[in-house]
KEKEKOL-487863 format. One record per residue (C-alpha): residue number from 1; x, y, z. Coordinates in Angstrom, 3 decimals. Example, Ala and Ser with C-alpha at 12.3 -4.5 7.8 and 13.67 -1.06 7.14 Angstrom:
{node 1,{12.300,-4.500,7.800}}
{node 2,{13.670,-1.060,7.140}}
This chain:
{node 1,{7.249,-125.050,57.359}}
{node 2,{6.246,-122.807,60.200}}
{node 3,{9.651,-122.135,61.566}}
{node 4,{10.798,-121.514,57.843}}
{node 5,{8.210,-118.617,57.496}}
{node 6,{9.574,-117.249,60.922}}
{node 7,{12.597,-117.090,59.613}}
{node 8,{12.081,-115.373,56.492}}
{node 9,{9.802,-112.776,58.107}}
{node 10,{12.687,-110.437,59.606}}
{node 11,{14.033,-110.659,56.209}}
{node 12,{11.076,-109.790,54.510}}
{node 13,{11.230,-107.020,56.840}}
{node 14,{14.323,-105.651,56.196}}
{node 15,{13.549,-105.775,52.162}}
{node 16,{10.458,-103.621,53.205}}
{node 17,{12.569,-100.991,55.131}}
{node 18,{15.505,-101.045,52.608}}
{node 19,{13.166,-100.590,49.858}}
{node 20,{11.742,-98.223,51.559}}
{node 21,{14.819,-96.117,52.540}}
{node 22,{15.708,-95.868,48.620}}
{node 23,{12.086,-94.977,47.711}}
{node 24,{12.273,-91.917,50.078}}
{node 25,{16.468,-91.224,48.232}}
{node 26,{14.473,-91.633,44.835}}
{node 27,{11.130,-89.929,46.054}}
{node 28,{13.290,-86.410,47.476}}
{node 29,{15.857,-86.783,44.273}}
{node 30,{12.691,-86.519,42.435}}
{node 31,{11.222,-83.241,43.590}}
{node 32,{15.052,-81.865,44.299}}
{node 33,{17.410,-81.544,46.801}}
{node 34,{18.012,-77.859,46.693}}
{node 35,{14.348,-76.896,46.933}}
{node 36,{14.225,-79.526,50.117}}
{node 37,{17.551,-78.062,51.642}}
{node 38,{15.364,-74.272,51.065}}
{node 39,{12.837,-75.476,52.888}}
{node 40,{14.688,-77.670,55.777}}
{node 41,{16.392,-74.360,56.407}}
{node 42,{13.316,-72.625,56.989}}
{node 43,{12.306,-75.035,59.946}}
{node 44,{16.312,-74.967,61.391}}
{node 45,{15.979,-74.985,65.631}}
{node 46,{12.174,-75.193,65.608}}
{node 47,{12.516,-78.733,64.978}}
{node 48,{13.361,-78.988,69.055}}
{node 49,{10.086,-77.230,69.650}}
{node 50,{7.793,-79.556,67.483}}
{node 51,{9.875,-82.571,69.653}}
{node 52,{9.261,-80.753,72.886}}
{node 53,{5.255,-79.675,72.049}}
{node 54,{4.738,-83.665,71.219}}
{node 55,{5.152,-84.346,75.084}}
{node 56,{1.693,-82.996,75.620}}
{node 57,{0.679,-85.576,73.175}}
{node 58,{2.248,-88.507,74.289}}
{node 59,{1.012,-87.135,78.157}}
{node 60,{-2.672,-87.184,76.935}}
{node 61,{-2.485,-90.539,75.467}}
{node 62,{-0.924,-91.675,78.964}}
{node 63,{-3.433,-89.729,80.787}}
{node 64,{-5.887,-91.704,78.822}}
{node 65,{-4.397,-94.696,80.177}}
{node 66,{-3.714,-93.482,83.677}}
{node 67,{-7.312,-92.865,84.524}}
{node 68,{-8.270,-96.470,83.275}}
{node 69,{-6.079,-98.425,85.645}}
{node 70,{-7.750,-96.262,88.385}}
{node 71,{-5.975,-95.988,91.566}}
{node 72,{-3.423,-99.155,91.656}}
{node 73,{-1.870,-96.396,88.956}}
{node 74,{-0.932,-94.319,91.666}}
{node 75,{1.544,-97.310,93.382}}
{node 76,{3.596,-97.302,90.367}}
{node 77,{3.367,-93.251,90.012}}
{node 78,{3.093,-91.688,86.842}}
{node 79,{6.355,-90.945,85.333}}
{node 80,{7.041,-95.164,86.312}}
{node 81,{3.913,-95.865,84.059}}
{node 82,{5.072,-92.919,81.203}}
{node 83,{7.899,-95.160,80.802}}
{node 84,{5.969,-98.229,80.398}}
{node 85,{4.145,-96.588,77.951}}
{node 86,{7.292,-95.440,75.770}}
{node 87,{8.311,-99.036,75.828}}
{node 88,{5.255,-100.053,74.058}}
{node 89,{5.218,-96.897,72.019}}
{node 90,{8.664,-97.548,70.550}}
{node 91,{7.987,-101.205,70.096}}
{node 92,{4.324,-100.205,67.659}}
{node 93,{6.325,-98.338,65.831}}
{node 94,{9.349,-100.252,64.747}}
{node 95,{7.293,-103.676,64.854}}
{node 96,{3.948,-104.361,62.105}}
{node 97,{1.361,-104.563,62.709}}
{node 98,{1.122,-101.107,63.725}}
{node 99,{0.334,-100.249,67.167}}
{node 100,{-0.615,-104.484,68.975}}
{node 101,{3.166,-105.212,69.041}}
{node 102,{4.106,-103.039,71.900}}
{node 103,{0.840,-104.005,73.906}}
{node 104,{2.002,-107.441,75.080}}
{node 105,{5.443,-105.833,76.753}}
{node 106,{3.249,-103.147,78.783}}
{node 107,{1.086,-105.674,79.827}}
{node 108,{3.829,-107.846,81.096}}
{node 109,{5.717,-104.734,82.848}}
{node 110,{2.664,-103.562,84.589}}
{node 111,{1.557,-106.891,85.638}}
{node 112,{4.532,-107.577,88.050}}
{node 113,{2.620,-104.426,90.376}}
{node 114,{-1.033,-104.387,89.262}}
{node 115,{-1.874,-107.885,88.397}}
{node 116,{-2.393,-109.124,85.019}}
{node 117,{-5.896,-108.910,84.840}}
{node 118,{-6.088,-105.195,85.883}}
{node 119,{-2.666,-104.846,83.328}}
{node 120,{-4.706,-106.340,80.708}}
{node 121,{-7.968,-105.168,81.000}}
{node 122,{-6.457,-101.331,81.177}}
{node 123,{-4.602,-102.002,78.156}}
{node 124,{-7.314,-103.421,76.027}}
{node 125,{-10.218,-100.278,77.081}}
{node 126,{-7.277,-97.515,76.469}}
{node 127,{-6.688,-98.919,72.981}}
{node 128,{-10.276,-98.897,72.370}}
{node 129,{-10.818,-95.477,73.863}}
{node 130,{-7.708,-94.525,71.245}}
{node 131,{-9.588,-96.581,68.637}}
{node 132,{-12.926,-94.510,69.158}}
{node 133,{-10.927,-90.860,69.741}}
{node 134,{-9.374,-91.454,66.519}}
{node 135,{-12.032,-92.197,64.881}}
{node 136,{-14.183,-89.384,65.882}}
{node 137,{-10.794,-87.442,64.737}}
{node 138,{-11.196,-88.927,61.867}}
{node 139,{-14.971,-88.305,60.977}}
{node 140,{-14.345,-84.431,61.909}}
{node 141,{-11.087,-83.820,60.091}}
{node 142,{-11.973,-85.768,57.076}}
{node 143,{-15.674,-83.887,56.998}}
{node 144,{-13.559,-80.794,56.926}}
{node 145,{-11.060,-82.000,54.100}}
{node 146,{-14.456,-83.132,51.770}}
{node 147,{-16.081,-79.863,52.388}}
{node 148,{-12.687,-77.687,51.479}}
{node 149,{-10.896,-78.951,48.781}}
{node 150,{-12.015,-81.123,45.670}}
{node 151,{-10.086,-84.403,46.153}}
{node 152,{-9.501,-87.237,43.855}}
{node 153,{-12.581,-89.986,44.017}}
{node 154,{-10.480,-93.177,45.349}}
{node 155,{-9.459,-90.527,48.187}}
{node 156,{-13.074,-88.957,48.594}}
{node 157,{-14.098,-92.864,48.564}}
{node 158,{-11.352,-94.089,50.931}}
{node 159,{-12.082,-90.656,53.302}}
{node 160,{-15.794,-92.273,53.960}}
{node 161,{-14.983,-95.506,54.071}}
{node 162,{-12.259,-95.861,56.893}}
{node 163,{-13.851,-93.854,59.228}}
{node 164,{-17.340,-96.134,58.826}}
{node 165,{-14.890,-99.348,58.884}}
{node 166,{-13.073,-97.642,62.369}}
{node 167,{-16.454,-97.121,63.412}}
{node 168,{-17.916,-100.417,62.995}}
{node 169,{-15.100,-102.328,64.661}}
{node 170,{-16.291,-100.129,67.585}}
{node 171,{-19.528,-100.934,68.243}}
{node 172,{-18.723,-104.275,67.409}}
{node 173,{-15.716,-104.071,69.991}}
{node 174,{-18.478,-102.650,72.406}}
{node 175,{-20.535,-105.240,71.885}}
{node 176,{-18.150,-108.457,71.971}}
{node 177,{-16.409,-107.195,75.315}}
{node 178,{-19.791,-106.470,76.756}}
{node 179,{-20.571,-110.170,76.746}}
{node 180,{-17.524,-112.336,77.388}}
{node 181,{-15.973,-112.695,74.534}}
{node 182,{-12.842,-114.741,75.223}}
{node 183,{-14.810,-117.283,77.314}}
{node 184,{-17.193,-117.884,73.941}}
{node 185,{-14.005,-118.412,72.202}}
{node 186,{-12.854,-120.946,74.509}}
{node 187,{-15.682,-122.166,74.523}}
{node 188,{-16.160,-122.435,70.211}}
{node 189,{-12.279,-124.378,70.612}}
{node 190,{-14.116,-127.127,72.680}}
{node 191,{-17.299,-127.377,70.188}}
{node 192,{-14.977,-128.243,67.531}}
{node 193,{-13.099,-130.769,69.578}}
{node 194,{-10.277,-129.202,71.353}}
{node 195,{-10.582,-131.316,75.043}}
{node 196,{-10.833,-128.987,77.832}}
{node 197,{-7.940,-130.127,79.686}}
{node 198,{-5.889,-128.937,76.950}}
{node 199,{-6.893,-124.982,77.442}}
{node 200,{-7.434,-125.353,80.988}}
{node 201,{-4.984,-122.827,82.178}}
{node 202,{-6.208,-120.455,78.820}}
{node 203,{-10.148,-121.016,80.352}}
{node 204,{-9.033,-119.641,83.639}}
{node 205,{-7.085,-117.024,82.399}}
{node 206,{-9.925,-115.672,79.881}}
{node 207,{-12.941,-116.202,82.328}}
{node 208,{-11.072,-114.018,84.685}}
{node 209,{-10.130,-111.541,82.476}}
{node 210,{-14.026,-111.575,80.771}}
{node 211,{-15.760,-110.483,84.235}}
{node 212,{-12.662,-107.709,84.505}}
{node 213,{-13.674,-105.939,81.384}}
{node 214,{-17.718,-106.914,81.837}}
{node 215,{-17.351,-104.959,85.005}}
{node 216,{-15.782,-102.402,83.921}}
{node 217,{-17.442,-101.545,81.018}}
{node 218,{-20.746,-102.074,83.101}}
{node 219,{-20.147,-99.717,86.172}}
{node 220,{-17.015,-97.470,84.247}}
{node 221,{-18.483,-95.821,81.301}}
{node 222,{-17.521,-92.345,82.572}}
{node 223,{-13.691,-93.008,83.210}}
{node 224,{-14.175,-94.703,79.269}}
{node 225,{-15.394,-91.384,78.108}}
{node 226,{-12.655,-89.411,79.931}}
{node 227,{-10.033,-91.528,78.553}}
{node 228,{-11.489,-91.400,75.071}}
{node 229,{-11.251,-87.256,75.170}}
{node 230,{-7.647,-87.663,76.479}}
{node 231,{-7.055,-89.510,73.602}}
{node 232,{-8.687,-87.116,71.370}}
{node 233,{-6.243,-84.666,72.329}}
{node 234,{-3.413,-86.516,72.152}}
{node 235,{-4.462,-87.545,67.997}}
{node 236,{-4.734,-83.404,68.325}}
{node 237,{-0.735,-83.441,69.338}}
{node 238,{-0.535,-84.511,65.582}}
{node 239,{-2.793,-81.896,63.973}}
{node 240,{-1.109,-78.972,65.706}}
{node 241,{2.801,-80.324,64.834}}
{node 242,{1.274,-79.945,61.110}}
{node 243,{-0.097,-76.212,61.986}}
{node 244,{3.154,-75.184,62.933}}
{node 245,{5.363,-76.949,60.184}}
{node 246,{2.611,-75.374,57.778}}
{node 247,{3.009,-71.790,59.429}}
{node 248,{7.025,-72.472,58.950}}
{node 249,{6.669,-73.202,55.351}}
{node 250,{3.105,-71.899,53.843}}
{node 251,{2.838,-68.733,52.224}}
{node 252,{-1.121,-68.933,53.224}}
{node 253,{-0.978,-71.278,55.917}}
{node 254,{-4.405,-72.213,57.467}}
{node 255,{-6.134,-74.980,59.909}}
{node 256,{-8.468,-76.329,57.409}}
{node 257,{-5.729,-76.861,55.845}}
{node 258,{-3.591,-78.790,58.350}}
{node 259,{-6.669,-80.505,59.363}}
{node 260,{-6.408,-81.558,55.811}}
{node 261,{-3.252,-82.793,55.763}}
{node 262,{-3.534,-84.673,59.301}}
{node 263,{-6.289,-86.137,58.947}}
{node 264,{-5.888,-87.348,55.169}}
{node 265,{-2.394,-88.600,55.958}}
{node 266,{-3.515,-90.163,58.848}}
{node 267,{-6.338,-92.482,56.921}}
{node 268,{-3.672,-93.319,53.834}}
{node 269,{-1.328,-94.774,56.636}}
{node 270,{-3.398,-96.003,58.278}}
{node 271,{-4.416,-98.487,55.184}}
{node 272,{-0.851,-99.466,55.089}}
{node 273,{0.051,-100.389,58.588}}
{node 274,{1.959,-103.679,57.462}}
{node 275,{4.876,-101.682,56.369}}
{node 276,{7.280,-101.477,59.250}}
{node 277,{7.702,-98.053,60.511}}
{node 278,{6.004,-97.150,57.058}}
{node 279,{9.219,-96.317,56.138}}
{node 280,{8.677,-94.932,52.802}}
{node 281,{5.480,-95.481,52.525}}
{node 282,{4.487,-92.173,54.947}}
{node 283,{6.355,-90.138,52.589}}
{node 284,{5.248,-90.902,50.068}}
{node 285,{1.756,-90.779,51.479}}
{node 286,{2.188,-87.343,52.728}}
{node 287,{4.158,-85.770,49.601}}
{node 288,{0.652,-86.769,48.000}}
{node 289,{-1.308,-84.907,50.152}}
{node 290,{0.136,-82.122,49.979}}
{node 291,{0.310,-82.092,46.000}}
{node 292,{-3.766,-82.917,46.400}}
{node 293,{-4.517,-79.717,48.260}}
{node 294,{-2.543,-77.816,46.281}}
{node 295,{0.660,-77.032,48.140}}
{node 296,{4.515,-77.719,46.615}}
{node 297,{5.758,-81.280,47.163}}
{node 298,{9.302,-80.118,48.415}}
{node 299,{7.154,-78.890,51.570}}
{node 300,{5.437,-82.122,51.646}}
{node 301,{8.940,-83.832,51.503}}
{node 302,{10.316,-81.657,54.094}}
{node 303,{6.715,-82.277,56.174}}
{node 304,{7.670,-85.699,56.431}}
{node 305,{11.213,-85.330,56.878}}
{node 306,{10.178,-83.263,60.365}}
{node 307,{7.471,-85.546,61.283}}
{node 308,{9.691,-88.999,60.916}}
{node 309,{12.649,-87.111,62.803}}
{node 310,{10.274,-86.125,65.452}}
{node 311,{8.526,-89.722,65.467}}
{node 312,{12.484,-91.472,65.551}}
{node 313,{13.289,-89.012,68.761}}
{node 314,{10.125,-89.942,70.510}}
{node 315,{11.051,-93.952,69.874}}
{node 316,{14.703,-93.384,71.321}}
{node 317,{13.535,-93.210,75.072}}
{node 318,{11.372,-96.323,74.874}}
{node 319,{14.564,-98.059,73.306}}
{node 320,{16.484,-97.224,75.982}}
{node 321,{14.285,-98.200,78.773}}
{node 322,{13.450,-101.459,77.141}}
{node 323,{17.715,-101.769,76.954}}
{node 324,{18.057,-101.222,80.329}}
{node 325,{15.614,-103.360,81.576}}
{node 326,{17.333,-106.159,79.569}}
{node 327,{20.598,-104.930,81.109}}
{node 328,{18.793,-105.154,84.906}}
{node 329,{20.036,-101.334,84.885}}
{node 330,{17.862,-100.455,87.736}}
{node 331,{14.011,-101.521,88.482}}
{node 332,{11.744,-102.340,85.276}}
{node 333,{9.726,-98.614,85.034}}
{node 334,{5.844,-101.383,85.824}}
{node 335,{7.357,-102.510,89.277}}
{node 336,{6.409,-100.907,92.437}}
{node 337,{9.620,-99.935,95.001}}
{node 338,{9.208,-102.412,98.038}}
């Protein structure tokens, strides 16, 4: 039974994207080609520049990262670890769920130099600094949204309620990894009569990595705040690609307005993070938003258009590191130079 669901999940996967692919056909035949061609035009070479400006994102979220790990980072050097971090990047975004898929390869890369409790543990706190930057991108861009425009009442609804949800698994996340989480799991398994010699290796492993993140969250609190503002910037990479697109295609362009669009596009996709690479699914999302505040959907169509192209080009180098490590072209971007 269990290897016949594995096998129908990368089909069920490729129904998702293919239905996907002709939504967004159907979804651009629907508003019109000639009006999206208009507008496509109107963006032309500054397409390379929104690519280009997304490097400061993608170097804040790293930086988030970077001052985690602390100073083992600096063995590997920076531009080593970037790549690590595209790996991962391009994996969470071709592979549901959305954003955990890719965190199991960096942790494996970087432990061959760092260890995999310091691999681990680094992982784990920058995704919850991400978690908690977003979030607080959230509550501010969504406040914004509410106070500006009049927006439907399931979006006005979901607009409160992610953010809370985001902000619960927080403080719950705070609180769990505070107190040894993985050890009371273990722990739970043998209660309900798992024997211990079973999950002796997994006990080790988990105790280890418990006092890692105790510690750290115990005598580290600063670095976690730094790493949550890098973060916050790099979820600001996002909100200033929309700025420009908007100042490409608006008549009235303004950053209420992008912070509109961001941050409303960001909590519908957000909801449906099952869909691989939201293909579809994003455009449709973000053709909404823009017909909810009021602006044409052939710029929302040609909004997403820019943002998936710019999201594809930003997977390609992650792809090809991950190729050539399977290749052995060269020395995996986590290991250290002897």
């Amino acid at each position: 039974m269990k290897s016949a669901l594995q096998r129908l999940k990368p089909a069920l996967r490729f129904l998702l994207i293919l239905i996907g692919l002709v939504g967004i056909v159907w979804l651009c035949g629907r508003i019109g080609w000639p009006a999206i061609r208009a507008n496509i035009s109107v963006i032309g070479k500054w397409f390379f520049l929104l690519v280009v400006l997304y490097l400061f994102a993608q170097m804040a979220f790293m930086a988030g990262w970077w001052v985690v790990i602390g100073s083992r980072a600096r063995r590997i050097g920076y531009w080593r670890m970037f790549g690590v971090y595209l790996v991962g990047d391009s994996i969470n975004y071709f592979v549901p769920p959305a954003n955990l898929a890719g965190e199991p390869v960096k942790a494996h890369l970087l432990s061959r130099s760092v260890g995999f409790n310091r691999s681990v543990t680094s992982i784990m706190v920058h995704k919850h600094a991400e978690i908690v930057a977003q979030v607080v991108f959230l509550s501010l861009g969504l406040s914004i949204a509410v106070a500006q425009f009049a927006l439907p009442t399931g979006l006005w609804v979901a607009a409160l309620v992610l953010p809370a949800g985001m902000g619960a698994v927080v403080v719950g996340a705070f609180w769990v990894l505070k107190r040894r989480a993985f050890g009371a799991l273990i722990r739970g398994l043998v209660k309900i009569g798992i024997k211990p010699e079973q999950i002796k290796p997994e006990w080790h492993a988990t105790a280890s990595l418990d006092r890692w993140l105790a510690l750290f969250y115990k005598t580290r609190m600063p670095v976690f705040y730094w790493a949550t503002f890098l973060c916050l910037l790099g979820w600001c990479g996002g909100l200033l690609e929309t700025y420009v697109v908007l100042q490409l295609l608006s008549a009235e362009p303004s950053l209420g307005t992008a912070v509109a669009v961001e941050s409303l596009a960001m909590t519908l996709n957000t909801i449906i993070f099952f869909v691989p690479g939201r293909v579809g699914s994003a455009e449709t999302v973000r053709v909404a938003v823009f017909s909810v505040l009021g602006l044409p959907a052939a710029q929302g169509a040609v909004y997403s258009i820019i943002r998936r192209g710019r999201e594809v080009t930003w997977a390609i180098p992650g792809l090809l590191i991950l190729l050539a490590i399977k290749l052995g072209i060269g020395r995996a971007p986590g290991e250290v130079a002897g």
